[in-house]
N, C-alpha and C positions, 0 to 999 in steps of 0.2 A: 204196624210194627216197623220201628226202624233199626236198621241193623241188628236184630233180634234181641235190643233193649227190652223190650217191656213185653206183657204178658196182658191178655185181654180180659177184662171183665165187662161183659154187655148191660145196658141199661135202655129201658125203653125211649130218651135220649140221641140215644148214637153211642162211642165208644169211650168208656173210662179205662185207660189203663196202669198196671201198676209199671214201673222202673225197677226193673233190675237192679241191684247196685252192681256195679262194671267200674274199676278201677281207672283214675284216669291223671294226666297229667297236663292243663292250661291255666295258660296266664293268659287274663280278660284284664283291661284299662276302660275307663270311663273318663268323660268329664264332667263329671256332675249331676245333677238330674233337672229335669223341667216338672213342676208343679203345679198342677190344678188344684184350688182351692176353693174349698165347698161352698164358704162365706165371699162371697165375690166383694162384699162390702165396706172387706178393709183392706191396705195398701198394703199385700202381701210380695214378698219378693219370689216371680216364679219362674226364673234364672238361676237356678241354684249352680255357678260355675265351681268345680273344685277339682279333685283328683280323686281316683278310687281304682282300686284292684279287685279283682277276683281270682283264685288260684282253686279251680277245680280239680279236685283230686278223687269224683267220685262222679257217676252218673245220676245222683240224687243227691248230691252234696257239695257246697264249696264254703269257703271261708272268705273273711270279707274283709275292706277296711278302706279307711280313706276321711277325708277334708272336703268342704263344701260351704258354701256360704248361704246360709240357712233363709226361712224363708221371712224371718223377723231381723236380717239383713248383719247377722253376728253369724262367724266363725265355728263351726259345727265339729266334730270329728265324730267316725262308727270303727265299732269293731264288732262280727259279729257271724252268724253260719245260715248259711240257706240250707234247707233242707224238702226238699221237693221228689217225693218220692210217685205222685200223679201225674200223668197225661193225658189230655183230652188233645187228639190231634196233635201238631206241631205246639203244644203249651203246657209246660209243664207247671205244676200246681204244687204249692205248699207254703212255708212262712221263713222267715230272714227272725232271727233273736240275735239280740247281743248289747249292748251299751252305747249312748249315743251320749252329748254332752254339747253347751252353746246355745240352750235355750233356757233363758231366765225364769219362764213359767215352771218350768220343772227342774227341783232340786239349787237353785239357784244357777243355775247355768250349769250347774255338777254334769257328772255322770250318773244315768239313768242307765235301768234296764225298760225293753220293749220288744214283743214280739208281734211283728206284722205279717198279713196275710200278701203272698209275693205272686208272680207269674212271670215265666220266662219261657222267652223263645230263641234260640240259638242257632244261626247257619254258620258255615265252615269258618268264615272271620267274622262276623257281626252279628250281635245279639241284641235282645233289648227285654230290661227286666219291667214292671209294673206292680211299686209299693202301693197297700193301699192304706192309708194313715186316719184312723176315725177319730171324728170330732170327740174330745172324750171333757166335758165341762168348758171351764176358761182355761186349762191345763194344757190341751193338746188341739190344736186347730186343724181339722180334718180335710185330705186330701188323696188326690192320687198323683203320684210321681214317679214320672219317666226316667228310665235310666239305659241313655246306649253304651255299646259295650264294644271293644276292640279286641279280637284274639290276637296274640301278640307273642304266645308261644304255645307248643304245641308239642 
């Protein structure tokens, strides 16, 4: 338990717990994410430099947004809510939904919706989120991607 966020539920495991929602108020920065790509085989971009915010406003909730330079080497933007209402240990557990856009295989480059499976761990200034993005046809090239984070206000 940390600062009497969460509530235990035991599994033969170790500890699942739930999150409290507990009201809050931080601004988290990023600069983009790093990319592991499942297909090592094509020349994916896994430097994704951009800019991106988080403004948490809840202990199982934040809202999201930001610019990146995707991994098929065009201009990306998201907007979109984390919603992470598990803990196992210092990692919290849940999915990121919202709209993303800049990738030709989907929607022509449009905006899309997508909800990915997220993990996040946060200390006092520095966090670091872990999208996990699955292979979904010739549509969506599967990955996982890093994303660190700067609390920046508080």
């Amino acid at each position: 338990m940390i600062l009497g966020y969460r509530c235990c539920l035991a599994d033969s495991y170790g500890s699942i717990d739930l999150i409290a929602p507990i009201k809050k108020s931080e601004l988290w920065l990023n600069p983009g994410l790093l990319s592991y790509h499942f297909d090592q085989t094509k020349n994916f971009n896994a430097v994704n430099y951009g800019i991106g915010g988080e403004y948490r406003f809840s202990s199982i909730a934040s809202l999201t947004a930001g610019t990146f330079r995707n991994s098929n080497y065009h201009q990306s933007s998201y907007i979109g809510v984390y919603w992470q209402p598990i803990a196992i240990g210092p990692v919290n557990i849940g999915l990121v939904a919202g709209g993303f856009n800049g990738y030709t295989s989907n929607n022509n480059g449009g905006w899309f919706p997508a909800a990915l499976p997220a993990f996040t761990v946060e200390g006092k200034w520095v966090g670091f989120n872990l999208i996990v993005i699955p292979t979904i046809g010739e549509r969506v090239s599967g990955s996982l991607s890093f994303q660190f984070k700067f609390k920046v206000f508080e």
